[in-house]
NUKE-387947 format. One line per field, with one value per residue (C-alpha): residue number from 1; residue in three letters; y, x negated, z. Coordinates in Angstrom, 1 decimal. Example, Ala and Ser with C-alpha at 12.3 -4.5 7.8 and 13.67 -1.06 7.14 Angstrom:
// residues 2
num = (1, 2)
residu = (ALA, SER)
v = (-4.5, -1.1)
u = (-12.3, -13.7)
w = (7.8, 7.1)
***
This chain:
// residues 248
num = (1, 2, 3, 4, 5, 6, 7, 8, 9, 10, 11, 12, 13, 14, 15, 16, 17, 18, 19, 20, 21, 22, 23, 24, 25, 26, 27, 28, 29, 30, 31, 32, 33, 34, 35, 36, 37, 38, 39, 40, 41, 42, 43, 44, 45, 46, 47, 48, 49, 50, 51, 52, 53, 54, 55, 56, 57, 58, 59, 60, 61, 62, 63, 64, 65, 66, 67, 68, 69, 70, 71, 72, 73, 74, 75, 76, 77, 78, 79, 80, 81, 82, 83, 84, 85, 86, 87, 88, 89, 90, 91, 92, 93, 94, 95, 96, 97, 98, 99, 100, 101, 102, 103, 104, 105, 106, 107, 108, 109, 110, 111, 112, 113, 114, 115, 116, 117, 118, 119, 120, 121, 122, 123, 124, 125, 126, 127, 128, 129, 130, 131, 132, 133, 134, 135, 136, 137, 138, 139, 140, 141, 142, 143, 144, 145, 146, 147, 148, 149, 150, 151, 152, 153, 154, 155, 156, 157, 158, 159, 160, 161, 162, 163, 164, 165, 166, 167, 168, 169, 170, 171, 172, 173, 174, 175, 176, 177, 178, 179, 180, 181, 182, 183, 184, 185, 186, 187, 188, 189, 190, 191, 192, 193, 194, 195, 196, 197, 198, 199, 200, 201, 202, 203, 204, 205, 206, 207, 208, 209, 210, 211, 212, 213, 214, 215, 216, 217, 218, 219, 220, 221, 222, 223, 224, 225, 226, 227, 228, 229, 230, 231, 232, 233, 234, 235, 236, 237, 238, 239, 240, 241, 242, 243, 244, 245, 246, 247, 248)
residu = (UNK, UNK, UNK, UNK, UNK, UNK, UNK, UNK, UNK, UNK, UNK, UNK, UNK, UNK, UNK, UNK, UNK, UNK, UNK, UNK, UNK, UNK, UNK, UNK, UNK, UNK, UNK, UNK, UNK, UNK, UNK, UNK, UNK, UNK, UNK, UNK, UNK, UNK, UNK, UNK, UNK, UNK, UNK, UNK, UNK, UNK, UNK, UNK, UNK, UNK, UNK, UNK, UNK, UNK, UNK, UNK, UNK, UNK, UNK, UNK, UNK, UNK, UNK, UNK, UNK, UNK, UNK, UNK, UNK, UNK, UNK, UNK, UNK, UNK, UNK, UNK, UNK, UNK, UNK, UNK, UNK, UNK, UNK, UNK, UNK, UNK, UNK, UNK, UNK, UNK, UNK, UNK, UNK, UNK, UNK, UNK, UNK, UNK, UNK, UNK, UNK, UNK, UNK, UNK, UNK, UNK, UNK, UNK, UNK, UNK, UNK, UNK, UNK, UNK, UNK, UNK, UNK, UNK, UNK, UNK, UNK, UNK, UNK, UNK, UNK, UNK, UNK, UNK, UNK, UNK, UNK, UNK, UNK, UNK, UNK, UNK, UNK, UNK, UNK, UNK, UNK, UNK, UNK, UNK, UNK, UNK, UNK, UNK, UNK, UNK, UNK, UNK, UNK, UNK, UNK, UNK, UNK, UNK, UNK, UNK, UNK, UNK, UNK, UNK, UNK, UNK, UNK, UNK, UNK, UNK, UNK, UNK, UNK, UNK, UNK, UNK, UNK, UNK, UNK, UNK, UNK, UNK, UNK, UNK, UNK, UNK, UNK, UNK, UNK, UNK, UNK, UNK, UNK, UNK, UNK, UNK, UNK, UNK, UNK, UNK, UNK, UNK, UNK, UNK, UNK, UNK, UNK, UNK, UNK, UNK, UNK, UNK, UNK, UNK, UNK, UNK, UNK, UNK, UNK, UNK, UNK, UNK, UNK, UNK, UNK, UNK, UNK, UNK, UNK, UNK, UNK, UNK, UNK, UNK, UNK, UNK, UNK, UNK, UNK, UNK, UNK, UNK, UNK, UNK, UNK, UNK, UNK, UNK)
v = (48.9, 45.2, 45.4, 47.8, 45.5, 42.7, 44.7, 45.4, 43.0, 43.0, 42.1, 41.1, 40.1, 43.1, 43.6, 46.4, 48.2, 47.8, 51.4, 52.7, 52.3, 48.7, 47.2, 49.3, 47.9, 44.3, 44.3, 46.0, 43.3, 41.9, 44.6, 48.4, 49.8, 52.7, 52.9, 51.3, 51.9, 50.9, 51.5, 53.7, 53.9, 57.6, 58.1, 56.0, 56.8, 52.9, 50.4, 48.3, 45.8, 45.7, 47.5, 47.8, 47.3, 47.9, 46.9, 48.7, 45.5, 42.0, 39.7, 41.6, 41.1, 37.7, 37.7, 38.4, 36.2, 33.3, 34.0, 33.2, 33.3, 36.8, 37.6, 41.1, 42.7, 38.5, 38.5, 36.3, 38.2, 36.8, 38.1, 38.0, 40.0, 43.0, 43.7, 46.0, 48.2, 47.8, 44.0, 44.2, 43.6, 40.3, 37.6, 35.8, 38.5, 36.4, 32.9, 30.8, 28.5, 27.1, 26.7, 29.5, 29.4, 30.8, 31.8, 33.1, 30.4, 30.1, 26.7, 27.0, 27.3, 23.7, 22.6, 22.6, 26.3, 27.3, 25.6, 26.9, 30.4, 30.3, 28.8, 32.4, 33.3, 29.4, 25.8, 24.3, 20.7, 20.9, 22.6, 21.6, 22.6, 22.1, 19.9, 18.5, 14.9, 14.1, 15.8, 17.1, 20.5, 23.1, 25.1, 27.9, 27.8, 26.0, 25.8, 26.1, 24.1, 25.7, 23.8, 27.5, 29.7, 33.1, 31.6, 31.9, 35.3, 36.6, 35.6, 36.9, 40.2, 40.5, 39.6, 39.9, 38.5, 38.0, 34.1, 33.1, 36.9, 36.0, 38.2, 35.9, 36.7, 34.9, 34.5, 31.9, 29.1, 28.1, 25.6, 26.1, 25.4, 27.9, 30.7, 30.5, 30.4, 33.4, 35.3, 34.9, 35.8, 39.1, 39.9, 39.2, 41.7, 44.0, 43.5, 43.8, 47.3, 48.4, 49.1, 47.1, 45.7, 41.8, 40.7, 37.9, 40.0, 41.8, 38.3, 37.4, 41.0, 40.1, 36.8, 37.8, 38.9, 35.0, 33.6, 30.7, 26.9, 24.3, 22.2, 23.2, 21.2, 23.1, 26.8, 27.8, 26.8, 28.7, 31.9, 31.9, 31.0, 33.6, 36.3, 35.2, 35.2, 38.9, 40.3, 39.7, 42.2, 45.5, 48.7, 49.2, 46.6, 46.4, 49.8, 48.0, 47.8, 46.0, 47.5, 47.6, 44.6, 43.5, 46.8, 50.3)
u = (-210.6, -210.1, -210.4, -207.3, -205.5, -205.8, -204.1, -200.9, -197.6, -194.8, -191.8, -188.9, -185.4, -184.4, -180.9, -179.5, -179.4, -182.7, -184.6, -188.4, -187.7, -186.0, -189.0, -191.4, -190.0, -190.3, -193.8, -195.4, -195.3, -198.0, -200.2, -200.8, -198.9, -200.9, -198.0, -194.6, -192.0, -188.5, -188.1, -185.0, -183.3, -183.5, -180.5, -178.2, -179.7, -179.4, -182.4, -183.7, -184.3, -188.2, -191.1, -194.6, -196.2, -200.1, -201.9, -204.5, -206.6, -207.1, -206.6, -203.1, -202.1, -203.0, -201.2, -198.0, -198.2, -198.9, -195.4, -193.4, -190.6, -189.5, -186.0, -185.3, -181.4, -180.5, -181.9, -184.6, -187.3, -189.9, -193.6, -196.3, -199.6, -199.1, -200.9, -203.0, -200.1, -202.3, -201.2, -197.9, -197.2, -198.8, -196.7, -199.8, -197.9, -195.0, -196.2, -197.1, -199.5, -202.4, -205.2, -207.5, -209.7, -213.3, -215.0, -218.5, -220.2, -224.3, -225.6, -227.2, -223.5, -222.1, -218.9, -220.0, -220.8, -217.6, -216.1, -218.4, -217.8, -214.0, -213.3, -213.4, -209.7, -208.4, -208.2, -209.9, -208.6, -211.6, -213.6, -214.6, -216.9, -216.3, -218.9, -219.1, -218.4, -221.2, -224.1, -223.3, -224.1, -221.9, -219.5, -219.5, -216.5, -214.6, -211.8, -210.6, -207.7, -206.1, -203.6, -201.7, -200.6, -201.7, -205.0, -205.0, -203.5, -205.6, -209.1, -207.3, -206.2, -210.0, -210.4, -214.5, -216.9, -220.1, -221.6, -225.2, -226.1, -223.8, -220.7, -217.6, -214.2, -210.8, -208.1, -204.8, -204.9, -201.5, -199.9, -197.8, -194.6, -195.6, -196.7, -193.1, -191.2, -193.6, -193.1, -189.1, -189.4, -190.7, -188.3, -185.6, -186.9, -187.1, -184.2, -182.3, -184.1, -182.7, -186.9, -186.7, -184.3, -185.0, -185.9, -188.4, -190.6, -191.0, -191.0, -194.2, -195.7, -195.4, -196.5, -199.5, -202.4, -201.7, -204.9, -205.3, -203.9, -204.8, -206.0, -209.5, -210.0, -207.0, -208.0, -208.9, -206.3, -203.8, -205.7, -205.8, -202.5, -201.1, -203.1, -201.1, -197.3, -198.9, -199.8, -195.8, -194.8, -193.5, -195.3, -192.2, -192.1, -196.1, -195.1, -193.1, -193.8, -192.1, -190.8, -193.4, -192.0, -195.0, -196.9, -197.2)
w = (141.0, 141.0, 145.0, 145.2, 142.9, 144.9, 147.7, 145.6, 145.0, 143.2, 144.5, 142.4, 142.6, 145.5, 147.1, 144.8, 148.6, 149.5, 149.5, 150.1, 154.2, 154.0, 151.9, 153.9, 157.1, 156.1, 154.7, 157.9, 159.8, 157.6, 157.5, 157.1, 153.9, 152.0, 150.0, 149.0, 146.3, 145.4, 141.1, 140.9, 137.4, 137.2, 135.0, 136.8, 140.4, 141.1, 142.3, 139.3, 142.2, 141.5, 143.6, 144.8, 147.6, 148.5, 151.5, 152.9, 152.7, 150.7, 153.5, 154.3, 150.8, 151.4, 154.4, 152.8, 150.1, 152.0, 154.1, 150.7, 150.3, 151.5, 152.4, 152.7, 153.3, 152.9, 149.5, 148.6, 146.7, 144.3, 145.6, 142.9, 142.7, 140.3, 136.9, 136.0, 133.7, 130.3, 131.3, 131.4, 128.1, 128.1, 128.5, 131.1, 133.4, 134.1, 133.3, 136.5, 136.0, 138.1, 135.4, 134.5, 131.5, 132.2, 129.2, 128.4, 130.4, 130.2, 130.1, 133.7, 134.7, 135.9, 137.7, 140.6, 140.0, 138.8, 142.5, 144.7, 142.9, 142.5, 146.0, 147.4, 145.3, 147.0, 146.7, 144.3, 142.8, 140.0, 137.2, 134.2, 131.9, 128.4, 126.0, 122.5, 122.3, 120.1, 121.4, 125.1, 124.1, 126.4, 124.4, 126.7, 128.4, 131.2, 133.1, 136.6, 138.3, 142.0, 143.9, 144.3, 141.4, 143.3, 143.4, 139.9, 139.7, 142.1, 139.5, 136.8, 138.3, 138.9, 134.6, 135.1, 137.1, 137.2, 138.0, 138.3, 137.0, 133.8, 132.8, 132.3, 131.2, 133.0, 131.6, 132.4, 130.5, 128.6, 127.4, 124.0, 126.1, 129.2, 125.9, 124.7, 128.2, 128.9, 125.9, 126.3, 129.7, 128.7, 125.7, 128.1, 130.9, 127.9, 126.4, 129.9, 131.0, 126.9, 126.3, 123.2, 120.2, 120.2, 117.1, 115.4, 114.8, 118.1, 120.0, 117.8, 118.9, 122.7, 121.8, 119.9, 123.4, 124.8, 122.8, 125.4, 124.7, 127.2, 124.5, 123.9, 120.5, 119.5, 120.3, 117.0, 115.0, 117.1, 117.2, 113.5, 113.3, 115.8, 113.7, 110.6, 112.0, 113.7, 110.3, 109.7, 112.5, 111.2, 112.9, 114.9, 116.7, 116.8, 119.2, 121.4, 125.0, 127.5, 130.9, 134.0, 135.4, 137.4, 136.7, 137.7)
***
């Protein structure tokens, strides 16, 4: 599964003309296309001016994205990898960042591990692996800098892997100013497809999955206080899902 979804892109911000054939025809030339769709507003028969596209192979996917930026019908289009669609309403979909945070590290895991391991999804400009001050002891996590932002999409579409025999969760790591831009990026694609009635309490709710701050000394404090603002959300908007932007 996480090998097919490293063939598939999202690609964003479409002519309102372009169709299935006009996307189709621009994304060959990097590759062989096993499949390709334009999202059609069913009611209104229109383009939402979002689609797919899924290469038959990694390196085409590859390919593709390292020919940004696209411009298709004389549109410039935004290419990004797509999520997997219980993603999607996870506001790490949209954020861009080149930081990944790596947790469940084993102490035989070092930076120079983490580089040699994650070098394979791009550039590397360094790993760290986190320690306490005081006594050196490894807290059992790290993170992961790449000098490209699809480097780190393309870890975290992968979410597992498996280092050194060990079983370690990725995730993007955020900043509290990239969590908020992300979550209003999100309530705003909502909002516009008419999937959701913005309120405070549904901004919290799509808030709520980013767990991840930069800061490492300050992890805990915002998990425990992102659980008490969620407790606040009303089971409506606890329901709320936002509109397969990147996902499908």
């Amino acid at each position: 599964m996480a090998a097919d979804q490293l063939c598939k892109l999202f690609v964003g911000g479409l002519n309102v003309d372009t169709d299935d054939d006009g996307l189709r025809k621009h994304f060959e030339q990097f590759g062989t296309l096993t499949d390709c769709v334009v999202v059609v507003n069913k009611q209104l028969q229109r383009s939402r001016c979002f689609g797919f596209v899924t290469f038959s192979t990694a390196e085409e996917a590859d390919g593709a994205m390292a020919a940004r930026p696209h411009v298709i019908d004389g549109t410039q289009a935004e290419l990004k990898r797509a999520m997997a669609r219980e993603d999607s309403n996870n506001p790490e979909a949209l954020a861009k960042v080149k930081k990944i945070f790596v947790g469940g590290l084993k102490d035989d895991i070092e930076e120079e591990t983490l580089t040699e391991y994650f070098s394979r999804y791009g550039e590397i400009e360094k790993a760290e692996v986190i320690s306490e001050k005081a006594t050196g002891k490894k807290r059992g996590f790290g993170f992961v800098h790449f000098t490209d932002n699809d480097s780190a999409d393309k870890s975290v579409v992968v979410k597992y892997h498996t280092i050194l025999g060990h079983k370690v969760e990725v995730k993007k790591a955020l900043t509290k100013q990239e969590i908020d831009a992300a979550a209003t990026a999100v309530v705003t694609a909502a909002t516009e497809a008419g999937t959701v009635e913005v309120t405070v309490e549904a901004t919290v709710a799509v808030m709520a999955p980013v767990i991840m701050v930069v800061t490492a000394g300050a992890t805990e404090s915002r998990c425990a206080a992102m659980a008490e603002e969620t407790a606040t959300v009303t089971s409506a908007a606890a329901t709320t899902s936002s509109p397969p932007a990147m996902a499908r």
